[in-house]
NUPA-762769 format. One record per residue (C-alpha): residue number from 1; residue in one letter; x, z, y. Coordinates in Angstrom, 3 decimals. Last residue first. Layout:
<atoms>
+-----+----+----------+----------+----------+
:   i : aa :       c1 :       c3 :       c2 :
+-----+----+----------+----------+----------+
: NUM :  A :        X :        Z :        Y :
...
+-----+----+----------+----------+----------+
</atoms>
This chain:
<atoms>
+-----+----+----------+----------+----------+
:   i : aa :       c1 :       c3 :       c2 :
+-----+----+----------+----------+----------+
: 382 :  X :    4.626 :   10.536 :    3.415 :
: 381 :  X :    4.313 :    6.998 :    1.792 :
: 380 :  X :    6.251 :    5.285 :    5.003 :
: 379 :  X :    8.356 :    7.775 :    6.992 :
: 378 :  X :    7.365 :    8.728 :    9.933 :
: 377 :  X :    8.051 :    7.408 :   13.845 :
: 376 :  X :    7.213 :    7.707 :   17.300 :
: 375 :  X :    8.868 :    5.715 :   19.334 :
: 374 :  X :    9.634 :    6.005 :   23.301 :
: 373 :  X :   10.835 :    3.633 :   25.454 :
: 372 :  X :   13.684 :    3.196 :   27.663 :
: 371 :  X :   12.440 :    2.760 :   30.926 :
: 370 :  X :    9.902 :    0.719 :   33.381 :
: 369 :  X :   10.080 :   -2.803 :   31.752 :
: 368 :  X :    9.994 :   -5.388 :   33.092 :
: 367 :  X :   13.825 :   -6.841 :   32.340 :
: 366 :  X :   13.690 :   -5.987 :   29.008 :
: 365 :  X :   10.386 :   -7.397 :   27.898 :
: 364 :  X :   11.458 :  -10.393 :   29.717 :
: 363 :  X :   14.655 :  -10.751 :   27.477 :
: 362 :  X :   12.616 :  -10.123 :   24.641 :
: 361 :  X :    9.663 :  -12.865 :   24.971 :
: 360 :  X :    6.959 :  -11.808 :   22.882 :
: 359 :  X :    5.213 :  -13.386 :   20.791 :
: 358 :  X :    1.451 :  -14.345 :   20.603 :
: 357 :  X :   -1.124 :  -15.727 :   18.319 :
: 356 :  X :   -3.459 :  -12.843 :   18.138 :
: 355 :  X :   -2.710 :  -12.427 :   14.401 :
: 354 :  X :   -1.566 :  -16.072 :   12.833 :
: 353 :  X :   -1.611 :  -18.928 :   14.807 :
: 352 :  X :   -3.142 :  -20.549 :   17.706 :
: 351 :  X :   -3.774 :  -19.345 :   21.428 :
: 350 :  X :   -7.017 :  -20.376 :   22.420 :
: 349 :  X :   -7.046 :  -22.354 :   25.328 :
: 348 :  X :   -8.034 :  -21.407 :   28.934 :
: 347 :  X :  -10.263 :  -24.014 :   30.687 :
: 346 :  X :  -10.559 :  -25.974 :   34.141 :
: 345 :  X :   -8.844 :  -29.260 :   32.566 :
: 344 :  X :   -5.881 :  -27.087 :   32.032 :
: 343 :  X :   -4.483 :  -23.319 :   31.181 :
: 342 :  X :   -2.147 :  -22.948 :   28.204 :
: 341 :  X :   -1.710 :  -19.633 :   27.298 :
: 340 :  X :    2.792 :  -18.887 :   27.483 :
: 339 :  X :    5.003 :  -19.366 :   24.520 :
: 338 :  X :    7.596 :  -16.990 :   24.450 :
: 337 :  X :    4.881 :  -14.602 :   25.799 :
: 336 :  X :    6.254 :  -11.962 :   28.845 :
: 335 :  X :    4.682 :  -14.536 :   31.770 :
: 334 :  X :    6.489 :  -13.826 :   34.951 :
: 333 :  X :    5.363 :  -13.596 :   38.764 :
: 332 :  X :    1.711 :  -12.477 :   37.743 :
: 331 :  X :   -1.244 :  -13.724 :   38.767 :
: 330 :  X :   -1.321 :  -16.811 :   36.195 :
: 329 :  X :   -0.946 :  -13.978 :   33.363 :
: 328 :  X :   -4.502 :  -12.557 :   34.220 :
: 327 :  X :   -6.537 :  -15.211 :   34.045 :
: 326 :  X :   -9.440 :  -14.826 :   31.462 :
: 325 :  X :  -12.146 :  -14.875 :   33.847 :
: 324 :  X :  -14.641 :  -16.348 :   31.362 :
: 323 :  X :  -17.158 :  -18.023 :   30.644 :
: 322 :  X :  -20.815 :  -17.110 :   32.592 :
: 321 :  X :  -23.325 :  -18.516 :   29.936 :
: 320 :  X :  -20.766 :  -17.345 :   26.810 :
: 319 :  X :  -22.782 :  -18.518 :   24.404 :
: 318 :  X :  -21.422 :  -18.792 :   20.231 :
: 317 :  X :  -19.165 :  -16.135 :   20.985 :
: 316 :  X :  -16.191 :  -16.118 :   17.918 :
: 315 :  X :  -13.742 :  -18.242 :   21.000 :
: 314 :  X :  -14.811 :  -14.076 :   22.694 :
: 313 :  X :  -12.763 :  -12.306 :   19.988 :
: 312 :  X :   -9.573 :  -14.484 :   19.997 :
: 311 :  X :   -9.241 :  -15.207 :   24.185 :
: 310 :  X :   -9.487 :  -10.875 :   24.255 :
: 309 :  X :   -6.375 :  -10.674 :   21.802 :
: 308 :  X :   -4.277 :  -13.697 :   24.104 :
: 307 :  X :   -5.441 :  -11.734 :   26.961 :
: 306 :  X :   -3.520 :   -8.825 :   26.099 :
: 305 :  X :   -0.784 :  -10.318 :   24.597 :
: 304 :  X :   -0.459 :  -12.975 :   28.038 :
: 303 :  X :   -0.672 :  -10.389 :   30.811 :
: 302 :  X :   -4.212 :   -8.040 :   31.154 :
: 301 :  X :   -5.808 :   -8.109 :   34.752 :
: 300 :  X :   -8.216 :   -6.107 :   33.283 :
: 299 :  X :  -10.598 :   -9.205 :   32.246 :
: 298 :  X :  -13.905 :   -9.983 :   32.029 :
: 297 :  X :  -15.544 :  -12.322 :   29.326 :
: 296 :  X :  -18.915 :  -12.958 :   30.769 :
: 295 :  X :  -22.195 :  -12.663 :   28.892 :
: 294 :  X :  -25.710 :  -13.091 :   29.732 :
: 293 :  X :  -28.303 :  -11.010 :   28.832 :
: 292 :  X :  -31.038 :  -12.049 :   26.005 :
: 291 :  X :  -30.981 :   -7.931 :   25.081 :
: 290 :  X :  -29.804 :   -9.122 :   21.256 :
: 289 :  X :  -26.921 :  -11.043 :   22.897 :
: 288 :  X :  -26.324 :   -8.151 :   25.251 :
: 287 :  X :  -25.887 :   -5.548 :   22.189 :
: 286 :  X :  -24.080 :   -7.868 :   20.165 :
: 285 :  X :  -21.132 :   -8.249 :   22.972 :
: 284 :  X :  -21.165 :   -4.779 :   23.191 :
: 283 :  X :  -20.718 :   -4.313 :   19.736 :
: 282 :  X :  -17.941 :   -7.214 :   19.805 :
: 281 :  X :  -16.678 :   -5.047 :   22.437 :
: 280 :  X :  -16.435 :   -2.148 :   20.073 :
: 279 :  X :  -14.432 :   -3.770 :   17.500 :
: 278 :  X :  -11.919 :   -5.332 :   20.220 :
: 277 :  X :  -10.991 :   -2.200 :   21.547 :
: 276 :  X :  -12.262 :    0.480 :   23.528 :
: 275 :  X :  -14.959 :   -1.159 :   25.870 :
: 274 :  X :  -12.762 :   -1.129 :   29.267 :
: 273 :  X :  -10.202 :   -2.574 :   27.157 :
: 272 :  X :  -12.069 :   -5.295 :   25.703 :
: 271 :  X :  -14.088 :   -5.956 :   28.607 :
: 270 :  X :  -17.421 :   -7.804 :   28.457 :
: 269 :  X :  -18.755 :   -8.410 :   31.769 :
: 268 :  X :  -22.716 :   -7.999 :   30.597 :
: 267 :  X :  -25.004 :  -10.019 :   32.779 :
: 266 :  X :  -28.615 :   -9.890 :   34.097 :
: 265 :  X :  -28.235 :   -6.252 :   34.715 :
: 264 :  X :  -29.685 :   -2.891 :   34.783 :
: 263 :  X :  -32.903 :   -3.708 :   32.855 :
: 262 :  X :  -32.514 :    0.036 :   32.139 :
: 261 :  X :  -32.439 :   -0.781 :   28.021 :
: 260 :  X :  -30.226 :   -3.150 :   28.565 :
: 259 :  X :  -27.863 :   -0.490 :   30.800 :
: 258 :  X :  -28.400 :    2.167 :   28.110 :
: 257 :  X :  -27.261 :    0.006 :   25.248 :
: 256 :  X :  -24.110 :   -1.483 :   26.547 :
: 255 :  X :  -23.533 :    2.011 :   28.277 :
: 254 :  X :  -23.462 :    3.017 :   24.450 :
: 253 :  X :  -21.552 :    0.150 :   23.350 :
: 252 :  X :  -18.521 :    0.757 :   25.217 :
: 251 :  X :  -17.557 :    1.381 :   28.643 :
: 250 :  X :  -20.088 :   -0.553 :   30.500 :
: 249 :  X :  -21.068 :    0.374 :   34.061 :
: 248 :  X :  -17.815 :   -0.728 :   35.993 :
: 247 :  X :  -19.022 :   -4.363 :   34.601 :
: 246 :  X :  -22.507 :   -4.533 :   35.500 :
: 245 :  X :  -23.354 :   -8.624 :   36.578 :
: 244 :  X :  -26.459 :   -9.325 :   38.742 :
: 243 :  X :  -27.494 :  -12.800 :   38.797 :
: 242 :  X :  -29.441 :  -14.087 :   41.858 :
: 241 :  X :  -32.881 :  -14.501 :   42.010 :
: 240 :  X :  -33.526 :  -10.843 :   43.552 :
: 239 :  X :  -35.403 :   -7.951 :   42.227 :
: 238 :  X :  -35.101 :   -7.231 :   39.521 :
: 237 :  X :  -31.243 :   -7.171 :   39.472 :
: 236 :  X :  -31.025 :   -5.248 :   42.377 :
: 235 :  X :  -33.960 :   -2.550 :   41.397 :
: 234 :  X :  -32.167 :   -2.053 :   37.834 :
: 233 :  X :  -28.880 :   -1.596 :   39.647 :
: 232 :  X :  -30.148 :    1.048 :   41.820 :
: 231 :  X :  -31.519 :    2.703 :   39.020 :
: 230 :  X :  -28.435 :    2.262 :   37.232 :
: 229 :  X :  -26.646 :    4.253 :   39.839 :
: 228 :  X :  -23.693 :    5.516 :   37.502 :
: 227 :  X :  -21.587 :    2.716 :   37.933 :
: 226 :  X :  -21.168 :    2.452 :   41.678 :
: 225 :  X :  -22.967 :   -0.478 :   43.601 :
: 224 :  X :  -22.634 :   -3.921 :   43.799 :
: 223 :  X :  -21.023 :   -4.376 :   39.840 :
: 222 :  X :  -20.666 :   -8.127 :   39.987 :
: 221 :  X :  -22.570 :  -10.026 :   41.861 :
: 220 :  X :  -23.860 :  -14.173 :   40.933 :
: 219 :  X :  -24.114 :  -17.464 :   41.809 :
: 218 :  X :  -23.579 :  -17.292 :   45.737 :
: 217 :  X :  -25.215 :  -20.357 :   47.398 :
: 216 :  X :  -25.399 :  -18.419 :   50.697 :
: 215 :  X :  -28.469 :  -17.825 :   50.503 :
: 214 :  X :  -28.063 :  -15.812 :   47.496 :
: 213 :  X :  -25.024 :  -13.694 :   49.358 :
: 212 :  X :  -26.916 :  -12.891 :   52.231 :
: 211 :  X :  -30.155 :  -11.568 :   50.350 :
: 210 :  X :  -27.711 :   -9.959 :   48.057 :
: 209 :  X :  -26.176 :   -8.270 :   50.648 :
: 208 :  X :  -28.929 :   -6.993 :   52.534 :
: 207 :  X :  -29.998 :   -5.172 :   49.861 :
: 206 :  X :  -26.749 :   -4.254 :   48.590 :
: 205 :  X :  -26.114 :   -2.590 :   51.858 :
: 204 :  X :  -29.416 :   -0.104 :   51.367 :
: 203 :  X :  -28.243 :    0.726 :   47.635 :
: 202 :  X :  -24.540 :    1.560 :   48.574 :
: 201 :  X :  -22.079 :   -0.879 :   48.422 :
: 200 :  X :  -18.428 :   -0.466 :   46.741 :
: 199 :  X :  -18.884 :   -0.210 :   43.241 :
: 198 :  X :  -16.330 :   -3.165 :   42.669 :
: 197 :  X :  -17.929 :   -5.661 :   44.859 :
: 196 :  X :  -16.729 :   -8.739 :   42.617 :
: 195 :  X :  -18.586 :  -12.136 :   44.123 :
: 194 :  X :  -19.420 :  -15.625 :   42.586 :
: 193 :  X :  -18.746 :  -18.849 :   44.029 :
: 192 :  X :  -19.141 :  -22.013 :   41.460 :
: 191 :  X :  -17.122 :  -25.340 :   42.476 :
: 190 :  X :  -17.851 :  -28.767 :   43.005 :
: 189 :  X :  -21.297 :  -28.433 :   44.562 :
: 188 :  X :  -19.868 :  -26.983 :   47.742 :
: 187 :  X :  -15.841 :  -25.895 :   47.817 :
: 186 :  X :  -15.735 :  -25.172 :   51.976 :
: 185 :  X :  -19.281 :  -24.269 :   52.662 :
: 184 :  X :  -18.833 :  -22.130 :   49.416 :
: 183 :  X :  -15.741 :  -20.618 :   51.316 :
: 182 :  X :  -17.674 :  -19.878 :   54.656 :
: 181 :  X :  -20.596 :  -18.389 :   52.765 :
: 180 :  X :  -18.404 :  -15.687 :   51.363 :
: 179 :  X :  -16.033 :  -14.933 :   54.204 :
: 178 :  X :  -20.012 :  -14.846 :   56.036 :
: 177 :  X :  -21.496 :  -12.617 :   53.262 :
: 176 :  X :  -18.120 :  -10.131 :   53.250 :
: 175 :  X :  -18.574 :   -9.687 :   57.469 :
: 174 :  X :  -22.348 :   -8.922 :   56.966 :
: 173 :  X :  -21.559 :   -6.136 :   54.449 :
: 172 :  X :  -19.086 :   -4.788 :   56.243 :
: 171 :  X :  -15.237 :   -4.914 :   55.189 :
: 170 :  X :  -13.703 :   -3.923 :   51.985 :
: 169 :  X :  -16.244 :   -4.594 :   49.268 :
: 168 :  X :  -15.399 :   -8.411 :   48.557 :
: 167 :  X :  -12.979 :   -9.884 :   45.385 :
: 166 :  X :  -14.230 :  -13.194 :   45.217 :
: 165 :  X :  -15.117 :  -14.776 :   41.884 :
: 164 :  X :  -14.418 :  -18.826 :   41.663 :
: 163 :  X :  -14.808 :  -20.940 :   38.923 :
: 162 :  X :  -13.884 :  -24.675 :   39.065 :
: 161 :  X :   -9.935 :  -23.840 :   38.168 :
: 160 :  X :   -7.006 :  -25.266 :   36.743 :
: 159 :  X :   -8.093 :  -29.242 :   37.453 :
: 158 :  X :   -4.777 :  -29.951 :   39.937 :
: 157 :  X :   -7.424 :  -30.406 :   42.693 :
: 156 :  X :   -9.584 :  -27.941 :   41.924 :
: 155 :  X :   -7.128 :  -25.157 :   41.851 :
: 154 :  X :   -5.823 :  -26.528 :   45.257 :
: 153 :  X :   -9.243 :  -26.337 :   47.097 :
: 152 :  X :   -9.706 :  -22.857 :   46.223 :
: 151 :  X :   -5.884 :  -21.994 :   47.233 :
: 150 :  X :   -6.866 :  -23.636 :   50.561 :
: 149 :  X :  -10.093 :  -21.811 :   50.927 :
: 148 :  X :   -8.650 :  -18.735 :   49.833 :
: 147 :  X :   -6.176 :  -18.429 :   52.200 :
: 146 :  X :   -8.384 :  -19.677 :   55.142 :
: 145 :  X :  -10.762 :  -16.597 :   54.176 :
: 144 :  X :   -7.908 :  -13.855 :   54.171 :
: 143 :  X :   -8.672 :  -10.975 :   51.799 :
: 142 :  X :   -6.030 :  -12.601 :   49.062 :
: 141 :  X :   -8.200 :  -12.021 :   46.331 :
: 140 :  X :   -9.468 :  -15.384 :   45.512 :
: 139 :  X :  -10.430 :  -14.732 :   41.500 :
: 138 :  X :   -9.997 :  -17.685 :   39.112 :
: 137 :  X :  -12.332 :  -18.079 :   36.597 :
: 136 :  X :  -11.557 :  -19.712 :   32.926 :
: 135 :  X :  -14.181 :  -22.152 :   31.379 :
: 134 :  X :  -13.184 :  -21.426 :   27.049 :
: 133 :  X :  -11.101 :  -23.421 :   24.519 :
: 132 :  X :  -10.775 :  -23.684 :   21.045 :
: 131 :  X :  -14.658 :  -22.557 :   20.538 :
: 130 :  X :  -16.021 :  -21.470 :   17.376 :
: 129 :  X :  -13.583 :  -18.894 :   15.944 :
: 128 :  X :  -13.943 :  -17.326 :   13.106 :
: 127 :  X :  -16.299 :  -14.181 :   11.968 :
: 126 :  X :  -14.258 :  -11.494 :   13.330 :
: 125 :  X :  -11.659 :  -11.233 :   11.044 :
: 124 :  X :  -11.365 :  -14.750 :   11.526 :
: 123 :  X :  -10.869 :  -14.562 :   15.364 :
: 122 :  X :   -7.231 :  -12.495 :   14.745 :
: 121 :  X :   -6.049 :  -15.311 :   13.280 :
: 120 :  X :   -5.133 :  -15.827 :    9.904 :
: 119 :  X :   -1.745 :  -15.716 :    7.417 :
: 118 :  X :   -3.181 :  -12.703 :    5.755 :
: 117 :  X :   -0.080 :  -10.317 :    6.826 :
: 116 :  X :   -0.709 :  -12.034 :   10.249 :
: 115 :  X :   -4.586 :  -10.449 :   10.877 :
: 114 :  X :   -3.737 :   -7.207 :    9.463 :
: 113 :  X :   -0.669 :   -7.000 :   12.134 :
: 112 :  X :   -2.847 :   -8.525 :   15.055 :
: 111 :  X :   -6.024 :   -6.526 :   13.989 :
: 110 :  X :   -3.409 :   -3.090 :   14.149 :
: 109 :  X :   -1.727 :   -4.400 :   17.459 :
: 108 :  X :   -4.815 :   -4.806 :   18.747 :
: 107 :  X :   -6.412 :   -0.968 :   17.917 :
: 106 :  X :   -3.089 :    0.875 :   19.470 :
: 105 :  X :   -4.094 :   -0.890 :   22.836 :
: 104 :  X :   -7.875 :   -0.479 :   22.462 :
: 103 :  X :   -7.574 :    3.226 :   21.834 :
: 102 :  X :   -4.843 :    3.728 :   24.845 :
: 101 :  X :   -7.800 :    1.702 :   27.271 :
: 100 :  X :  -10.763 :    4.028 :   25.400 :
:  99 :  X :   -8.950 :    6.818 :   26.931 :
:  98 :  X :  -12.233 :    9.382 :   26.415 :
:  97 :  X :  -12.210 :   11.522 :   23.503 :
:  96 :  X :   -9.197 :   11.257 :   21.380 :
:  95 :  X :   -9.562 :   13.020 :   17.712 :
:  94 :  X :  -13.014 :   11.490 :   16.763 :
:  93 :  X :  -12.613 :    7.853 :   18.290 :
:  92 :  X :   -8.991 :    7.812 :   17.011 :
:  91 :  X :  -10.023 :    8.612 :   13.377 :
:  90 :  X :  -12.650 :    5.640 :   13.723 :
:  89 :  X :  -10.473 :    3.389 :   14.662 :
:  88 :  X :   -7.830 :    4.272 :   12.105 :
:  87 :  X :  -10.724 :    3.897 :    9.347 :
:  86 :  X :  -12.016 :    0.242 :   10.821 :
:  85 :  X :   -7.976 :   -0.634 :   10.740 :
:  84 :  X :   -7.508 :    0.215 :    6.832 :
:  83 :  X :   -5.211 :   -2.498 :    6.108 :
:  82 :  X :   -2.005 :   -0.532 :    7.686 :
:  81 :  X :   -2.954 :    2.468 :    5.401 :
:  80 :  X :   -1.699 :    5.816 :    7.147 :
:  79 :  X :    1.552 :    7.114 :    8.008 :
:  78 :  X :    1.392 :    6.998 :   11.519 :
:  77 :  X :   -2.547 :    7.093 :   12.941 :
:  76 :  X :   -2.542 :   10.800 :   13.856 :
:  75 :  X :    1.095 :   11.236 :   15.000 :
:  74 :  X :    0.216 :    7.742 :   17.220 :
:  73 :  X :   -2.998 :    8.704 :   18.760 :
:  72 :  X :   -2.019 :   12.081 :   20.245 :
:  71 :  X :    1.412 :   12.327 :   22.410 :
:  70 :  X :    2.397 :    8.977 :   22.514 :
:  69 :  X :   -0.645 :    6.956 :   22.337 :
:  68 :  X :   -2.003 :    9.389 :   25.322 :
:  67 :  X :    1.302 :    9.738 :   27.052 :
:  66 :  X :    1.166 :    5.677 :   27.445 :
:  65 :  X :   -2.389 :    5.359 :   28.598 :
:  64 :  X :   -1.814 :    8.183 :   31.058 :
:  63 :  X :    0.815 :    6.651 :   32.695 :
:  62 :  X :   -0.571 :    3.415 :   32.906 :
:  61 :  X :   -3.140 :    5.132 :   34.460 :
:  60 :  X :   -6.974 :    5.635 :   32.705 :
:  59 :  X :   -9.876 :    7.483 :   34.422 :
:  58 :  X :  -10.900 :    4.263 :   36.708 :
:  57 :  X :  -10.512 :    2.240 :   39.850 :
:  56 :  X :   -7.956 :    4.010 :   41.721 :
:  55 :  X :   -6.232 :    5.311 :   39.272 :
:  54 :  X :   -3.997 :    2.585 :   38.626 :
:  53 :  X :   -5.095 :   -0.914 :   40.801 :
:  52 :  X :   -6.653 :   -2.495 :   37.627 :
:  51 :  X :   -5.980 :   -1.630 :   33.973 :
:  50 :  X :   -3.968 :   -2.380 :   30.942 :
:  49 :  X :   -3.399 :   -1.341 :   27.529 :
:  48 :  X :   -1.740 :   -3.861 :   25.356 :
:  47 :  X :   -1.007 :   -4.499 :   21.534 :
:  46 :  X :    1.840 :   -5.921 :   18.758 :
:  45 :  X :    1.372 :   -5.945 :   15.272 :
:  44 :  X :    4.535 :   -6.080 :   12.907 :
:  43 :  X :    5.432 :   -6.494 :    9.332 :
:  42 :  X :    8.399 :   -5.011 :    7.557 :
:  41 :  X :    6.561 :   -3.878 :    4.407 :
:  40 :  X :    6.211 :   -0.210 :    5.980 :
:  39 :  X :    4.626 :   -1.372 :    9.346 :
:  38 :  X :    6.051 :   -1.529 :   12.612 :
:  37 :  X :    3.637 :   -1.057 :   15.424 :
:  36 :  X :    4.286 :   -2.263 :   19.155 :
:  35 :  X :    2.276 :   -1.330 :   22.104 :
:  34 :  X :    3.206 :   -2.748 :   25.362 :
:  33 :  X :    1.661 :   -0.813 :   27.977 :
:  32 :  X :    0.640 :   -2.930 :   31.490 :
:  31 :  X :    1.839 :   -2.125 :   34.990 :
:  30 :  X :    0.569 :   -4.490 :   37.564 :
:  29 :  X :    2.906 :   -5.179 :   40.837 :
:  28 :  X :    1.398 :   -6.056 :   44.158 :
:  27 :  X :   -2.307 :   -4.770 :   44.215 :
:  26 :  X :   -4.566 :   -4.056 :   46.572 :
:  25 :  X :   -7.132 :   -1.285 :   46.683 :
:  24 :  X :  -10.034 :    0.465 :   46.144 :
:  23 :  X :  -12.358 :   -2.511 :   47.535 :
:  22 :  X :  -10.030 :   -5.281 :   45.681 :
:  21 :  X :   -7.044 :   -7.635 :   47.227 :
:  20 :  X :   -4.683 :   -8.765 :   45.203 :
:  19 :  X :   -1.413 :   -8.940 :   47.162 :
:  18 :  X :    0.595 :  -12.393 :   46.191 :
:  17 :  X :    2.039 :  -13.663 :   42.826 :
:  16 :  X :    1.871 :   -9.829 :   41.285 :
:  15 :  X :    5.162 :   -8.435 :   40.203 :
:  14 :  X :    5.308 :   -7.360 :   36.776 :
:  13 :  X :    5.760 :   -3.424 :   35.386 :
:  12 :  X :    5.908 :   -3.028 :   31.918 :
:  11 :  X :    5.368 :    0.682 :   29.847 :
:  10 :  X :    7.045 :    0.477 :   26.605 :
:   9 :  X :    4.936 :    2.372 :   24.098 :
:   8 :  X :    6.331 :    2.302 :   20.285 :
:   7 :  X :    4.972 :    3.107 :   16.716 :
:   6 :  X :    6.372 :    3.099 :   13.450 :
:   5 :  X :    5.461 :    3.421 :    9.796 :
:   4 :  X :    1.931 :    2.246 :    9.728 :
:   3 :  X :    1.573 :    1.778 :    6.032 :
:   2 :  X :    1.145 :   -0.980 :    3.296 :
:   1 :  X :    0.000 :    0.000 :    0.000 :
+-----+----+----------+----------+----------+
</atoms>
């Protein structure tokens, strides 16, 4: 029997392309947790844990993803059958409460070394993949309107990008709607505008912002209001044509459930960190299918491992109605994969391959990241 003999957190830290502007904060440099696992016949899985603007937007830090792998998940999971992922997941879900990001870390690198000691992708052990390539987003961030006109116009020009979700929540209401109405002016019917608020409106500015935004041409919100205030998001997305999107709302299948049952939303953004690994976004996943919401694959900002996991559960989606913003490694400086997604024709492609398809690039790996590592070791059998 194969066992998980080794485990090891590297925390990475990659300069952003330009400041990434969101209504917590902006970001210049994302930190991401490699997770590596060495099994007992030589194998290897590999995993990430990533999140947005550090504390700021949620429970989980870099920091805190790292010490919690460290410290509690790996000494549980070390030592036990490799094949046996559905048991490790749900030893992790009793013994670590909370830190569904560290869960979903140590979780991929498990599918990804189950997945290549069968010779198959990560997607079959889902069900297989139906899609080999998805519509990716792009998000204009840069908080400057002329900025993200021109880097609009650019991404449809060279065919990377027809998607567009603006990062708004900063200014006034009526300042966001006209940045917003100015840039759909500027794309028109050969792009889609969407918006990310990022909790930041209360109930009475939402109001007027939706209004704003749908005449505007805007397709759809994401998360207007803070996560808790399902009421509030049950009266938005009832009551206005445009598509309301919870994504701060969902951490696993339970909010899943709670938020369909509320009516909260039109749209699920499906995050496999947020959700705690890829087995419990599937759930979510299942839980909006079943609801008749839409479904959008979101993303943490993840680099190419982490996305490359995400691209292999959602290509098993039959319908993804709102794609996907699966960008994450364009916005960094450096791509960590030896062979990097391939982005074109407005879509991300499925990395191919066993596990999640990806290897690592060592000499990046080195030069990003934060310290020496720690491992946490036992010996295989004991």
């Amino acid at each position: 029997m194969t066992k998980i003999d080794q485990i090891e957190t590297v925390i990475l830290d990659i300069p952003t392309i330009r400041g990434h502007v969101l209504s917590m904060a902006t970001m210049r440099v994302q930190a991401a947790v490699l997770v590596r696992v060495r099994f007992s016949d030589g194998s290897e899985g590999i995993g990430e844990g990533t999140t947005i603007g550090g504390l700021s937007y949620g429970p989980e830090s870099p920091e805190s993803i790292r010490s919690a792998i460290d410290t509690y998940i790996a000494p549980a999971v070390t030592g036990r059958d490799a094949d046996d992922v559905n048991g490790a997941i749900q030893l992790m879900d009793k013994l670590v409460k909370g830190n569904r990001i560290a869960r979903a870390a140590v979780e991929i690198a498990l599918w990804d070394g189950l997945a290549k000691r069968l010779g198959v992708p990560v997607s079959q052990l889902f069900g297989g993949a139906v899609h080999d390539r998805l519509p990716v987003a792009w998000t204009l961030a840069s908080g400057n309107s002329d900025t993200d006109i021109a880097e609009a116009l650019e991404m449809i020009e060279t065919r990377r990008h027809n998607i567009f979700k603006l990062k708004i929540g900063k200014r006034a209401v009526a300042e966001d709607v006209a940045h917003v109405a100015r840039i759909k002016r500027a794309v028109g019917d050969a792009a889609s505008v969407r918006v990310d608020v990022n909790t930041a409106w209360s109930l009475q500015d939402a109001r007027w912002g939706l209004k704003g935004l749908q005449d505007a041409g805007c397709e759809l919100v994401e998360q207007p209001v803070p996560a808790r205030q399902r009421r509030a998001m049950a009266e938005l997305a009832q009551g206005y044509e445009i598509a309301v999107m919870a994504d701060e709302s969902l951490n696993g299948p339970e909010d899943a459930l709670e938020v369909a049952s509320a009516r909260a939303a039109d749209v699920f953004a499906v995050k496999v960190a947020q959700s705690g690994g890829l087995k419990r976004a599937s759930e979510v996943i299942a839980i909006g299918q079943s609801s008749g919401l839409g479904l959008y694959a979101g993303t943490m900002l993840e680099t190419g491992l982490g996305t490359a996991a995400a691209l292999h559960l959602f290509a098993t989606v039959e319908t993804l109605r709102w794609g996907t913003e699966l960008f994450g490694p364009l916005l960094l400086t450096a791509d960590i994969l030896a062979e990097p997604i391939v982005y074109r024709d407005f879509c991300v492609e499925i990395p191919q391959g066993p596990g999640i398809g990806a290897t690592l690039d060592p000499d990046k790996i080195d030069f990003y990241r934060r310290d020496g590592g720690r491992t946490v070791k036992a010996v295989a059998g004991e």
